[in-house]
C-alpha positions, 0 to 999 in steps of 0.5 A: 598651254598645250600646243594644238593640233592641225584641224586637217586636211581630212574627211570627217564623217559621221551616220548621214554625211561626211566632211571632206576637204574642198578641193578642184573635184567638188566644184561643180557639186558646189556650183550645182548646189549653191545655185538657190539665190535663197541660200545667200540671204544672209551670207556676205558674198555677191555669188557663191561662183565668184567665192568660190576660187577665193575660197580655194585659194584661201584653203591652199595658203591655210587661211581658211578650211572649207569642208563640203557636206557629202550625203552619204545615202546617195553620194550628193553634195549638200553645202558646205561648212568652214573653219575661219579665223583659225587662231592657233596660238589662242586654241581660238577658231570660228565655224561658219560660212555655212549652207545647205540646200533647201531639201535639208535644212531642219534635217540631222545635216547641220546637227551633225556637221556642228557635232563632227566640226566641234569634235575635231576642234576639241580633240585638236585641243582648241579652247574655243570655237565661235560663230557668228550669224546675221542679227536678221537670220533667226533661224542661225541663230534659233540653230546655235541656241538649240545646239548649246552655243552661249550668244556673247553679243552683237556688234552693230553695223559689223560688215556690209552686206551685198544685200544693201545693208549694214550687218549687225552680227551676232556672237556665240561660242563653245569652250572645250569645258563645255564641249562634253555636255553638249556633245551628250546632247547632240549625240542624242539628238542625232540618235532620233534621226537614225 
C-alpha cells in the first residue's frame, strides 16, 4: 500500500466557502455562530463553548482536524466540519462533527464542504472516508444518501447523548474507487448553485 499523505493544516476552498484550519482566531466566530441551541440536536456535546477548547487541544496533539466554514460572499463564519478517527495506516478517516447556521442549511454550503473534504481525503490517497449520524437526524442521513455515501449499518445504543438518551448511529462510507462518480455528480450539483 502506498503510504498516505498529510490531510494538512490547510485552507480548502471551493466557489461559496473556504476550510480553514481552526485555530485561537476563529473563536469568537465559532462561538457567535454555534449559539442556536438548535444546532446541537443531534450532536454529542453539552455545549459548543465547553467543546471548543477540547477541540483545540485535540487539533494541536493531531488526534482531530477541525475546519471552520468561511463564507467567502461576506467573510462570515458559518460552522464547522472535522477529520475524526484519522487511521493513517488503514488510509481510513471519518468526517463529521459537522454544523452550519440555520441561514444555510439546505444551500451549496454542505455539498461543497463534503466535495472539498473528500477531494482532500482521496488526493492524500486514503481509501476510505466515513461518517456517522444520529438514527434520529433524518436530514444527516437524507444529506449522506443524496451525496452518494453507501449506509453500512447502525450500532445501537452507540454512545450517550446530552440530550438524555442512547444513540443509535448510523454508518456511511465512500471508497476512493467511488470517489470519481460521485465527485462528477457533486460538481454538478454545486454547478446549479453557481
Amino acid at each position: 500500500m502506498t503510504p498516505v499523505a498529510p490531510l494538512g493544516p490547510r485552507t480548502l476552498t471551493g466557489r461559496f466557502i473556504a476550510l480553514e484550519t481552526l485555530d485561537e482566531r476563529h473563536r469568537e466566530g465559532l462561538l457567535a455562530a454555534a449559539a442556536d441551541p438548535q444546532t446541537w440536536t443531534y450532536i454529542p456535546v453539552e455545549s459548543f463553548e465547553t467543546r471548543l477548547p477540547w477541540m483545540m487541544a485535540e487539533n494541536q496533539a493531531g488526534r482531530l482536524m477541525t475546519f471552520v466554514v468561511r463564507r467567502l460572499a461576506d467573510g462570515a463564519i458559518i460552522g464547522s466540519s472535522s477529520y475524526l478517527n484519522i487511521a493513517p495506516h488503514d488510509a481510513r478517516v471519518e468526517i463529521g462533527f459537522t454544523w452550519y447556521t440555520a441561514e444555510v442549511r439546505g444551500s451549496a454550503v454542505n455539498p461543497e464542504a463534503k466535495y472539498l473534504l473528500l477531494g482532500n481525503a482521496f488526493a492524500a490517497r486514503y481509501n476510505r472516508v466515513e461518517f456517522k449520524t444520529d438514527a434520529k437526524n433524518a436530514r444527516s442521513r437524507a444529506a449522506l444518501i443524496k451525496l452518494g455515501a453507501r449506509e453500512e449499518g447502525t450500532l445501537r445504543g452507540h454512545m450517550w447523548m446530552p440530550q438524555g438518551y442512547f444513540r443509535d448511529s448510523v454508518y456511511f462510507s465512500i471508497l476512493a474507487a467511488e470517489w470519481p462518480d460521485i465527485r462528477s455528480k457533486l460538481e454538478q450539483r454545486l454547478s446549479a448553485y453557481a
